[in-house]
N, CA, C and O atoms as CSV, one atom per row, in Angstrom:
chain,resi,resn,atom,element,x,y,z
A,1,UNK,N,N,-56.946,-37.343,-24.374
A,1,UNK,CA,C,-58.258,-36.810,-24.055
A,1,UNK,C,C,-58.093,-35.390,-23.531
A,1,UNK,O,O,-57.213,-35.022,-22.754
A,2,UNK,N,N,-59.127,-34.590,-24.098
A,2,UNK,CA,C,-58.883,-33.126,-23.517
A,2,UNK,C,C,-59.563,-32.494,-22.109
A,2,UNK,O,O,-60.772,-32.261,-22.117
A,3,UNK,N,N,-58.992,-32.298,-21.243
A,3,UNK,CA,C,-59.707,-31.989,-19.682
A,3,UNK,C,C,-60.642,-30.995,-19.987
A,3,UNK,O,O,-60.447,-30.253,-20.950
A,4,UNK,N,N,-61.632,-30.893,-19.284
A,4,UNK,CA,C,-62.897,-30.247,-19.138
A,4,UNK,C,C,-62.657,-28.688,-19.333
A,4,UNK,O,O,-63.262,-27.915,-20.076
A,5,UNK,N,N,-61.549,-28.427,-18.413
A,5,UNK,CA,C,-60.961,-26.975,-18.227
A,5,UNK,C,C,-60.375,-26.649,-19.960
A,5,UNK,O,O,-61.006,-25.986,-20.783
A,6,UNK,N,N,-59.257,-27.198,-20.155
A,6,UNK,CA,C,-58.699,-27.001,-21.362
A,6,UNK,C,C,-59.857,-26.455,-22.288
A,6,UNK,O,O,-59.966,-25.313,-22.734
A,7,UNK,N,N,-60.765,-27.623,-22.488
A,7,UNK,CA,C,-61.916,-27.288,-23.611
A,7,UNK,C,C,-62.721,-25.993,-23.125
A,7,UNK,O,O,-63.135,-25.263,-24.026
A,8,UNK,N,N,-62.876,-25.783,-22.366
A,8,UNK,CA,C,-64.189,-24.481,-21.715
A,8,UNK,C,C,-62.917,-23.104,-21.983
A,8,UNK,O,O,-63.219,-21.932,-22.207
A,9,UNK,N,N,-61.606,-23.613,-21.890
A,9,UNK,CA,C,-60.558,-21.885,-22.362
A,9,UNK,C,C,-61.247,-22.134,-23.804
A,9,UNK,O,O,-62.154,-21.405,-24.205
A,10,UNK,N,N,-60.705,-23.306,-24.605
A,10,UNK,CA,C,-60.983,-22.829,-25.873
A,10,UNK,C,C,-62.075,-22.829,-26.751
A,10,UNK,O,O,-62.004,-22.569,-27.952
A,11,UNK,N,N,-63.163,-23.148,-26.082
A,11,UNK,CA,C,-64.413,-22.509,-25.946
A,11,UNK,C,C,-64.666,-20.515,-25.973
A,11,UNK,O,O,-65.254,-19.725,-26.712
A,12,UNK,N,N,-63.982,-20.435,-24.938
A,12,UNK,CA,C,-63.830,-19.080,-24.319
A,12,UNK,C,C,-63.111,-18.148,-25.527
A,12,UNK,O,O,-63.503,-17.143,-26.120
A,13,UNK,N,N,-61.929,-18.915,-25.613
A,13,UNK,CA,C,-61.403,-18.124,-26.457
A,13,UNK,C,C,-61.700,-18.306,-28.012
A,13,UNK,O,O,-61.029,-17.630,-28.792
A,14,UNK,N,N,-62.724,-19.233,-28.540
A,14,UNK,CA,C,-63.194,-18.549,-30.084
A,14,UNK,C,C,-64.590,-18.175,-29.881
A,14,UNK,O,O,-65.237,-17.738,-30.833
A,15,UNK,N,N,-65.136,-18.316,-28.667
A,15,UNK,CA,C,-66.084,-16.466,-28.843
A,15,UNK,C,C,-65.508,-15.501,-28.565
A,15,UNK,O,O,-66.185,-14.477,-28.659
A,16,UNK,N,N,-64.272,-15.355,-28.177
A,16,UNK,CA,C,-63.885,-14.097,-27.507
A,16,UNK,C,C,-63.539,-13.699,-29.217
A,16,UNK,O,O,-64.000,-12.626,-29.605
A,17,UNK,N,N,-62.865,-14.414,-30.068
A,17,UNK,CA,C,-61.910,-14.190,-31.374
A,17,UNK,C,C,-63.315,-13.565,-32.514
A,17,UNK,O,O,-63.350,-12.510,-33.146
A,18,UNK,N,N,-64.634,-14.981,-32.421
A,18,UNK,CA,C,-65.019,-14.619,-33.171
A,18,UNK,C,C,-66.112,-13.549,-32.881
A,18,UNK,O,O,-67.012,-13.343,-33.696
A,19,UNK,N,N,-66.000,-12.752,-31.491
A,19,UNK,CA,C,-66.577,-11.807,-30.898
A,19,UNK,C,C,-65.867,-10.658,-31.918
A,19,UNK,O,O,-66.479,-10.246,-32.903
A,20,UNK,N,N,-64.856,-10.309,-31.663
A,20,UNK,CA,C,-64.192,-9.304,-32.318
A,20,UNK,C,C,-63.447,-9.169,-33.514
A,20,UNK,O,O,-63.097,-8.047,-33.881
A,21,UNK,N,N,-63.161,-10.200,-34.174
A,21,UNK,CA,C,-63.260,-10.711,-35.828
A,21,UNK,C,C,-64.541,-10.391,-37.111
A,21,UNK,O,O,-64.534,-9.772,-38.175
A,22,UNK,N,N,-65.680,-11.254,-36.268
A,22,UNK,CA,C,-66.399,-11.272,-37.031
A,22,UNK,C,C,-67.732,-9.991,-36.825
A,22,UNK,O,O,-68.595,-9.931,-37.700
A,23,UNK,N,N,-67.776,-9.239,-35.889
A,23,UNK,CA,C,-68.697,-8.442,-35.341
A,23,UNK,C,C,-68.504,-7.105,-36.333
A,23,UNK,O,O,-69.519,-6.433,-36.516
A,24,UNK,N,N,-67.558,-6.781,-36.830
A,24,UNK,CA,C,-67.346,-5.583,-37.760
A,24,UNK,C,C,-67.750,-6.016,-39.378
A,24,UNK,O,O,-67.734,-5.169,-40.271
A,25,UNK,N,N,-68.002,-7.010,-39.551
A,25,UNK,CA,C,-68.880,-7.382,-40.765
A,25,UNK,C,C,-70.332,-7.764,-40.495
A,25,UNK,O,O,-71.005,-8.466,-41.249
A,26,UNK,N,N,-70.790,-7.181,-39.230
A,26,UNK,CA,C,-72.372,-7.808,-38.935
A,26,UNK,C,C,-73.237,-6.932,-40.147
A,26,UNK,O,O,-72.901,-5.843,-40.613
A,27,UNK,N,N,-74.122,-7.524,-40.411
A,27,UNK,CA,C,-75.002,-6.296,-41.425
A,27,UNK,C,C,-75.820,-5.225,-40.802
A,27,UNK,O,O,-76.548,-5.341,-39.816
A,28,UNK,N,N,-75.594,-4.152,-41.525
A,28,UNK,CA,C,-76.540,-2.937,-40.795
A,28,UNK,C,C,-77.998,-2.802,-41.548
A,28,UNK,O,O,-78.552,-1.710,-41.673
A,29,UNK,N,N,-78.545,-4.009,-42.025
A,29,UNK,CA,C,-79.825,-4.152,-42.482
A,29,UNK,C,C,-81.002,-4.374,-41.304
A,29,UNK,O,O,-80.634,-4.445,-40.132
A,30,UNK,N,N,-82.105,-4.457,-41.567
A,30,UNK,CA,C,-82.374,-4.582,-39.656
A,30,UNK,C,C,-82.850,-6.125,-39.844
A,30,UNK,O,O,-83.239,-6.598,-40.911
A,31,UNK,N,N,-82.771,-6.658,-38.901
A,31,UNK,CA,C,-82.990,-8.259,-38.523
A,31,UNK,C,C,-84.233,-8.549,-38.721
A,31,UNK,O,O,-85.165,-7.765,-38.903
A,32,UNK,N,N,-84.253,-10.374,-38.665
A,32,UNK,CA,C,-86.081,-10.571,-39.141
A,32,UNK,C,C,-87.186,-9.902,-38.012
A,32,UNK,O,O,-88.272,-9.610,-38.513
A,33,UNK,N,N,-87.102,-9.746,-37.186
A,33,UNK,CA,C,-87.586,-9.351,-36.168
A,33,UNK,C,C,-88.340,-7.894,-36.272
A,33,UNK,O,O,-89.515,-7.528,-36.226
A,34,UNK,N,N,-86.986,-7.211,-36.444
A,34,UNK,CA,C,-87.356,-5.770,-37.144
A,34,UNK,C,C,-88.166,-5.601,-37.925
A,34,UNK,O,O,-89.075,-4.787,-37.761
A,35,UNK,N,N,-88.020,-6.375,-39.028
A,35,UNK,CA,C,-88.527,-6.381,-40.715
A,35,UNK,C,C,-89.583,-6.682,-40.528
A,35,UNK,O,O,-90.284,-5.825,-41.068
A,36,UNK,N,N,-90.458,-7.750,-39.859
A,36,UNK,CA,C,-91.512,-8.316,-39.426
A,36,UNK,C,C,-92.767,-7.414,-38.558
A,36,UNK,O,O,-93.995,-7.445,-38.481
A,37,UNK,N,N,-91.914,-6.811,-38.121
A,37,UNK,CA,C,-92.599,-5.997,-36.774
A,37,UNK,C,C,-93.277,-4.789,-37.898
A,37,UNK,O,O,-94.421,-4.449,-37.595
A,38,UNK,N,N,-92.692,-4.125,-39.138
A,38,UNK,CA,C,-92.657,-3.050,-39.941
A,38,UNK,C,C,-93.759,-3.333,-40.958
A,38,UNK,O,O,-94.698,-2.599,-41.264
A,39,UNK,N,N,-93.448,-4.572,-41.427
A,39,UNK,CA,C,-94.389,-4.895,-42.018
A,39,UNK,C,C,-95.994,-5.026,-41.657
A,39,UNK,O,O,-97.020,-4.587,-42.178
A,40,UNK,N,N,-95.774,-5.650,-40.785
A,40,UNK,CA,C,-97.179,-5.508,-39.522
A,40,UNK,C,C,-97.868,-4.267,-39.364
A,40,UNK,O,O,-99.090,-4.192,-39.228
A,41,UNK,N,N,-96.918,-3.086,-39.384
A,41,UNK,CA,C,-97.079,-1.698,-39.051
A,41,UNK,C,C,-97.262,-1.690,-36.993
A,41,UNK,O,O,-97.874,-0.942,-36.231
A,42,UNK,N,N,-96.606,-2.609,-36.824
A,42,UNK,CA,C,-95.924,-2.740,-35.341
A,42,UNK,C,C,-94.847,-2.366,-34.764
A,42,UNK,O,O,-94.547,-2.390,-33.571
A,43,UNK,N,N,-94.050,-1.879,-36.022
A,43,UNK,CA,C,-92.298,-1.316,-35.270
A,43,UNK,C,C,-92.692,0.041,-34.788
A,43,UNK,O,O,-93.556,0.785,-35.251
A,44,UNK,N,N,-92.003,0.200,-33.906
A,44,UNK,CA,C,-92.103,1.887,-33.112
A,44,UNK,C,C,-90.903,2.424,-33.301
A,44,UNK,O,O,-90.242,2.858,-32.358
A,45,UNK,N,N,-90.474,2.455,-34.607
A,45,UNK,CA,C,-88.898,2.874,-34.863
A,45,UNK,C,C,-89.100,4.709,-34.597
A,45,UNK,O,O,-87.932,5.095,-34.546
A,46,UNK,N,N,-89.695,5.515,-34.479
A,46,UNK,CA,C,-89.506,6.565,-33.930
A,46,UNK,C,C,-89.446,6.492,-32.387
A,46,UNK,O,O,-88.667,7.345,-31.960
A,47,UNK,N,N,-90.027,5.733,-31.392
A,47,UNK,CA,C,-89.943,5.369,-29.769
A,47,UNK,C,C,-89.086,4.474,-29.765
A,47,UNK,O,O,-89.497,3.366,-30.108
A,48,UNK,N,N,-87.678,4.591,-29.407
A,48,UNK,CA,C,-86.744,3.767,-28.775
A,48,UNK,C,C,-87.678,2.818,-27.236
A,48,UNK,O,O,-88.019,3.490,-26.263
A,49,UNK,N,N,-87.903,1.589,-27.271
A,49,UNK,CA,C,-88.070,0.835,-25.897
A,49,UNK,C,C,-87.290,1.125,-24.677
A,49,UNK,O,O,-87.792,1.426,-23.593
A,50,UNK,N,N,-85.894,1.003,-24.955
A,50,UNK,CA,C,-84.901,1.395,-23.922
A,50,UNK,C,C,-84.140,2.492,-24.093
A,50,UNK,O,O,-83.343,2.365,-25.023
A,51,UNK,N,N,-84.103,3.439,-23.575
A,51,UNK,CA,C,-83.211,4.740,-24.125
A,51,UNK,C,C,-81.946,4.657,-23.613
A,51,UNK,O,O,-81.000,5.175,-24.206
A,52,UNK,N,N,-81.790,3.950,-22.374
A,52,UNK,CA,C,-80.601,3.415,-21.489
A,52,UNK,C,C,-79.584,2.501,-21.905
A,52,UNK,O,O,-78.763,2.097,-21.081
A,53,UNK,N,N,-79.553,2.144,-23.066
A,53,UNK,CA,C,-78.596,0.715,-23.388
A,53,UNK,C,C,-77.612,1.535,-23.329
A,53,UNK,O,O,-77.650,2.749,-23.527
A,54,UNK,N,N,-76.487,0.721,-22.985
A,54,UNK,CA,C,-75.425,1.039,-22.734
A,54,UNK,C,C,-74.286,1.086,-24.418
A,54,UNK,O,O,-73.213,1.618,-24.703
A,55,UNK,N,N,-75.178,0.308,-25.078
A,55,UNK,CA,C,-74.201,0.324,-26.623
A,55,UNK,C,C,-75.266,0.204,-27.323
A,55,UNK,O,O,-75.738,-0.758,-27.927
A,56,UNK,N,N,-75.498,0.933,-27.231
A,56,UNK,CA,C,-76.920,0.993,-28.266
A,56,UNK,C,C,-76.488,0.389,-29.863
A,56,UNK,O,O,-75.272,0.223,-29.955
A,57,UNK,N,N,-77.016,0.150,-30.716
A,57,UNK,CA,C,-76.886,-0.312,-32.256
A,57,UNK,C,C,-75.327,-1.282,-32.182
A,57,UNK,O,O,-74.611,-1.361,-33.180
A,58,UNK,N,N,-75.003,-1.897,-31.008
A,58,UNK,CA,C,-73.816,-2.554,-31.024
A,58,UNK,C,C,-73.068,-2.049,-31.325
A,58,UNK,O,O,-72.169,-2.540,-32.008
A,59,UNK,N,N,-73.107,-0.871,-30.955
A,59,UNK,CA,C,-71.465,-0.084,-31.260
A,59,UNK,C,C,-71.322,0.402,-29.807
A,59,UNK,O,O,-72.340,0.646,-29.161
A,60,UNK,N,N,-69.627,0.611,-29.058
A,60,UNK,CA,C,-69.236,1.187,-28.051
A,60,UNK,C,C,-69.074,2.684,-28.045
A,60,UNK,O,O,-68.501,3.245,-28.979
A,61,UNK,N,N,-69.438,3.176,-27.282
A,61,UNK,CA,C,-69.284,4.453,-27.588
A,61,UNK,C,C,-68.241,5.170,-27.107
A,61,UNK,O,O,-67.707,5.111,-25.999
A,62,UNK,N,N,-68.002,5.848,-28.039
A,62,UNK,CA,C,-66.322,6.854,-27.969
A,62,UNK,C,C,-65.428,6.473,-28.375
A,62,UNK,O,O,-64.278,6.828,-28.113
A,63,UNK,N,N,-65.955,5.289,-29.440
A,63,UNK,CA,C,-64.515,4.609,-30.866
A,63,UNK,C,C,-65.385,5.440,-31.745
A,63,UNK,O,O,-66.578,5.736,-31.811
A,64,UNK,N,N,-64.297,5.685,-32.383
A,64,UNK,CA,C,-64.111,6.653,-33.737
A,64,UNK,C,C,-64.789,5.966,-34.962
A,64,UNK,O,O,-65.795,6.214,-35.627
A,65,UNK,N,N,-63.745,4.918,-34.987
A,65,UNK,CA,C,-64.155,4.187,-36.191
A,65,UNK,C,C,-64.740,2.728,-35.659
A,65,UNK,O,O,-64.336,1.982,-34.767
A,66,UNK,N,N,-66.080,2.612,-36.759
A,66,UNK,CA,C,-67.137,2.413,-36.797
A,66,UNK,C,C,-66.950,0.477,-36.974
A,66,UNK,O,O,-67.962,-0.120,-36.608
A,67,UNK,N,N,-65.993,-0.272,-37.390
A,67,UNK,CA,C,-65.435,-1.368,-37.296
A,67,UNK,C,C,-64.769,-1.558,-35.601
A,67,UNK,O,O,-65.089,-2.403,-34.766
A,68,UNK,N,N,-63.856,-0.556,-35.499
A,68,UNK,CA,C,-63.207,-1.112,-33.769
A,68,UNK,C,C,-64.533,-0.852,-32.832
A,68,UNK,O,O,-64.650,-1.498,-31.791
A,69,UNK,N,N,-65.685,0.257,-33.286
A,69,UNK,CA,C,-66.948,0.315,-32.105
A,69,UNK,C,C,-67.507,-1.160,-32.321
A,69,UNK,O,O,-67.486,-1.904,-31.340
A,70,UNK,N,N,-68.054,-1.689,-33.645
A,70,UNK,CA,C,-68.724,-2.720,-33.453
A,70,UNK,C,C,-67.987,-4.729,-32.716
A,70,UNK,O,O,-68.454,-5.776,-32.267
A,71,UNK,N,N,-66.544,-4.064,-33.087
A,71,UNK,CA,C,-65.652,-5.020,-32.397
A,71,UNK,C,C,-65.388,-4.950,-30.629
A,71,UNK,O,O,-65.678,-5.877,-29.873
A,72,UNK,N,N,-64.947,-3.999,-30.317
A,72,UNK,CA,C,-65.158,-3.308,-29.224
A,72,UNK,C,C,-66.612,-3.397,-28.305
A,72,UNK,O,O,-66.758,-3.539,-27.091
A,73,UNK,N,N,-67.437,-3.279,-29.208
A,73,UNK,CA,C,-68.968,-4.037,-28.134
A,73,UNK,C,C,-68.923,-5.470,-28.145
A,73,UNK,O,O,-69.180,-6.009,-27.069
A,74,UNK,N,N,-68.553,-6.478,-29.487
A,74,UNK,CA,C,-68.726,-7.857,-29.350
A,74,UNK,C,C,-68.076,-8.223,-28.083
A,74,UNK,O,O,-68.573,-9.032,-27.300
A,75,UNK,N,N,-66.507,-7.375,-27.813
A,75,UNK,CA,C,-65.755,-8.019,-26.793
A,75,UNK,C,C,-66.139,-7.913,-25.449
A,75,UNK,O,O,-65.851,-8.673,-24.525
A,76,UNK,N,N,-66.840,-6.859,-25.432
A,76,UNK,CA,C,-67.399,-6.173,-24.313
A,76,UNK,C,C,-68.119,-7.277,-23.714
A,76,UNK,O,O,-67.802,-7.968,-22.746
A,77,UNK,N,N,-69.339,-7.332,-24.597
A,77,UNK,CA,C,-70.721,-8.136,-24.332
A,77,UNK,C,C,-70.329,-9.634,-24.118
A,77,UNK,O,O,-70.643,-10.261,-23.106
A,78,UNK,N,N,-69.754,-10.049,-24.958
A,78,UNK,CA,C,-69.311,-11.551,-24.769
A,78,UNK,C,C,-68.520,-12.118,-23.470
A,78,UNK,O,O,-68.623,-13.230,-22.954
A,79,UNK,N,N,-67.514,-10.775,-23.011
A,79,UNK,CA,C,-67.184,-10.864,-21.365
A,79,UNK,C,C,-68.038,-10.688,-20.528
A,79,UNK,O,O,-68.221,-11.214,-19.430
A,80,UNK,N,N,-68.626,-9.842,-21.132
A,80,UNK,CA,C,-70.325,-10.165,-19.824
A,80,UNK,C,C,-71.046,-11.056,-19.345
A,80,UNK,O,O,-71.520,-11.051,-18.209
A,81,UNK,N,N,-71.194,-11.948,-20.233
A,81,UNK,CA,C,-72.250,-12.842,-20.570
A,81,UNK,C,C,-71.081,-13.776,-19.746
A,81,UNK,O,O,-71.033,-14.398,-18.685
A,82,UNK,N,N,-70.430,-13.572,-20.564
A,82,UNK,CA,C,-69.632,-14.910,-20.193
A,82,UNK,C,C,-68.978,-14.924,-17.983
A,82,UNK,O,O,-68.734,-15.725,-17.081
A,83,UNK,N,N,-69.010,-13.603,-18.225
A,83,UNK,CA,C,-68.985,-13.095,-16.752
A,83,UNK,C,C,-69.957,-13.922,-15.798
A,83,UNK,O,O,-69.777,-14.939,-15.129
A,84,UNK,N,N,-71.508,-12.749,-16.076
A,84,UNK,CA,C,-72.305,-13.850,-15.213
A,84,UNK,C,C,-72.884,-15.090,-15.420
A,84,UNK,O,O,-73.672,-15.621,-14.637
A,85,UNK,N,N,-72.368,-15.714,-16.833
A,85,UNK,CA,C,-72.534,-17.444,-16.793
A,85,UNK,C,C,-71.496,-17.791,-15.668
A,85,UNK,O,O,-71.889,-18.805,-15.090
A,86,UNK,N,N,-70.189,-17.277,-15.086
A,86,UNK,CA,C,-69.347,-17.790,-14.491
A,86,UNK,C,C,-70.410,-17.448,-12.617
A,86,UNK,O,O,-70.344,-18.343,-11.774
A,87,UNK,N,N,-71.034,-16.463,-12.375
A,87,UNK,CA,C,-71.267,-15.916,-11.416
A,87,UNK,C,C,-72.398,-16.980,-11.377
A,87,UNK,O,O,-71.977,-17.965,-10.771
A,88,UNK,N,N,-73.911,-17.179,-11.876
A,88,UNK,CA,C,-74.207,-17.837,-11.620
A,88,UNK,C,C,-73.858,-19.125,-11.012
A,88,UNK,O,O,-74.029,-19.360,-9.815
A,89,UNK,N,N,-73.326,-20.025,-11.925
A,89,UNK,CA,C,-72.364,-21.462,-12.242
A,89,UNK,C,C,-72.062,-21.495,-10.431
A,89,UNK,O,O,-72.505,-22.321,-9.634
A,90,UNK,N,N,-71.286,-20.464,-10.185
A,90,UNK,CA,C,-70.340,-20.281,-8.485
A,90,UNK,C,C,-71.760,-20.073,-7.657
A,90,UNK,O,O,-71.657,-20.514,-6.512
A,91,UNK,N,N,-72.768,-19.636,-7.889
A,91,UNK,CA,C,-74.246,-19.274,-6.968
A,91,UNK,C,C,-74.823,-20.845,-7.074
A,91,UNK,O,O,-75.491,-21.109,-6.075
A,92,UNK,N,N,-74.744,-21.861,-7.946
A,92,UNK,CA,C,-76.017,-22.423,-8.220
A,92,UNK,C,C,-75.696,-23.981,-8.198
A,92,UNK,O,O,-76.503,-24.884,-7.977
A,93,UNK,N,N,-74.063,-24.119,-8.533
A,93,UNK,CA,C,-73.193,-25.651,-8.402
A,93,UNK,C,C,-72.537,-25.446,-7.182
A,93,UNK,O,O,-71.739,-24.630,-6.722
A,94,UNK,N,N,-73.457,-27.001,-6.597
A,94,UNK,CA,C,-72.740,-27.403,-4.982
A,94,UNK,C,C,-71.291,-27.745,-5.216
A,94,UNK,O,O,-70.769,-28.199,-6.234
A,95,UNK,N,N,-70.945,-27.541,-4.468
A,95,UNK,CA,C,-68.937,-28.477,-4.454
A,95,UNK,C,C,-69.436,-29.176,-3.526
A,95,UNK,O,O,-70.103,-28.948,-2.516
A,96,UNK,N,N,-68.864,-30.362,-4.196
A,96,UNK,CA,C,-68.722,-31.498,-3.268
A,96,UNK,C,C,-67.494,-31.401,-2.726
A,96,UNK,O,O,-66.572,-30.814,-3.292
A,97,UNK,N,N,-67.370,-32.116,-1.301
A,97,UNK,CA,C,-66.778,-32.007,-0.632
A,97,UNK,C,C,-65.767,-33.603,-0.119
A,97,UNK,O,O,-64.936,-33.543,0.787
């Protein structure tokens, strides 16, 4: 049987893999969301919402090439997330004692 811990690393570690594997083949078509909003004549693609993102179009900024930026943000973001899922988790689960 596999311990709780064991499974949550390798959990961890095939988003971390398929964070930065598969993120440099994402499509640069725009998502249904996008497409939807355009059609409507609702997209504000000349007004950016947030001008502040930190990786804007999922790329990191100050990689060269345009595969290690979009790999380079998956890894980024996915330690984040995965960051404050851990920060919460420690704020919000009692230990028993």
């Amino acid at each position: 049987m596999i311990s709780n811990r064991a499974f949550a690393i390798s959990g961890i570690a095939v988003a971390l893999i398929l964070a930065v594997a598969v993120s440099p083949f994402a499509s640069t078509e725009k998502d249904g969301l996008e497409k939807v909003a355009e059609q409507q004549g609702i997209a504000a693609a000349d007004k950016p919402v947030w001008t502040a993102s930190p990786m804007s179009d999922y790329v990191m900024p100050g990689v060269a090439h345009d595969g290690w930026a979009g790999a380079t943000a998956g890894l980024v973001g996915t330690v984040v997330v995965l960051g404050l899922g851990v920060l919460l988790r420690r704020l919000l689960v009692r230990r028993s004692s």
